[in-house]
C-alpha positions in Angstrom: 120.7 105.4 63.0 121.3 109.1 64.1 119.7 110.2 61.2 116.4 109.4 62.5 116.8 111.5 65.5 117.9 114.8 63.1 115.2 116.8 62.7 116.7 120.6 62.6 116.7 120.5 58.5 113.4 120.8 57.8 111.6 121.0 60.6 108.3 122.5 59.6 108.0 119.3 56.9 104.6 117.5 56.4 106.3 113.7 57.6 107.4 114.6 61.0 110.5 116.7 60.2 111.9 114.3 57.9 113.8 115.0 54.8 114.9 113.2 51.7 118.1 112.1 53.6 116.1 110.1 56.3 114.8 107.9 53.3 118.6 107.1 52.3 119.0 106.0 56.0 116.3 103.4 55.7 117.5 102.0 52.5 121.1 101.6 54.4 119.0 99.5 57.3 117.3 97.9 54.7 120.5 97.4 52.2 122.6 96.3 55.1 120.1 93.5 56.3 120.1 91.9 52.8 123.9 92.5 52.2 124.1 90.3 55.7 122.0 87.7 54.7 123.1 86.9 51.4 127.0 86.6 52.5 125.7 84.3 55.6 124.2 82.4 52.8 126.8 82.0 50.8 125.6 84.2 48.2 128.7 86.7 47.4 127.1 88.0 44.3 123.9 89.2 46.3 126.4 90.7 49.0 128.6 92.5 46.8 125.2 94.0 45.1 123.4 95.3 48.0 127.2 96.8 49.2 127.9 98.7 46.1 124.5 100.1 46.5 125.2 101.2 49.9 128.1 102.5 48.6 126.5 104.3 45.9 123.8 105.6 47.6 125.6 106.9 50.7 128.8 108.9 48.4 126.6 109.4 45.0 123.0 110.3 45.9 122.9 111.7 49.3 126.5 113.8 48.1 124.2 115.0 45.3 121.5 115.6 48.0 123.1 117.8 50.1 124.8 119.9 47.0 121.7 120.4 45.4 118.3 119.7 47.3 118.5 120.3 51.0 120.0 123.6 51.9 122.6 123.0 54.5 126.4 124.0 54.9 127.6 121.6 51.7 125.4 123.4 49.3 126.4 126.7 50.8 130.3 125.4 50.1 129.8 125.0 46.7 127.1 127.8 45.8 127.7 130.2 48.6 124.8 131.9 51.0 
């Protein structure tokens, strides 16, 4: 949820600030809804999905993210200033 309220990486961008990260947030929101749902059905196959994907999404892509799209202190770790 915080990172709705972070605004300092791009702030001079066309949707209010936001940057590709914020659209990873609301895939977790989204992802964790559905992951809730299906276990309160019953459905562990659903819930492991939608988990995984959380999981992916939140190590793999925004990892990637931050390395090599937004410029930030992790991609100036790896690549230097």
């Amino acid at each position: 949820m915080i990172a709705f309220f972070v605004h300092e990486r791009r702030p001079d961008s066309p949707l209010f600030g936001l940057s590709p990260v914020h659209a990873l947030a609301a895939f977790v929101l989204f992802a964790s809804w559905r992951a809730y749902t299906a276990v309160r059905n019953g459905d562990v196959k659903a819930h492991r999905f939608w988990v995984l994907g959380i999981y992916a999404g939140s190590l793999v892509i925004n990892g990637a993210m931050n390395v090599f799209v937004v410029d930030g202190v992790t991609r100036d770790v790896f690549f230097g200033k």
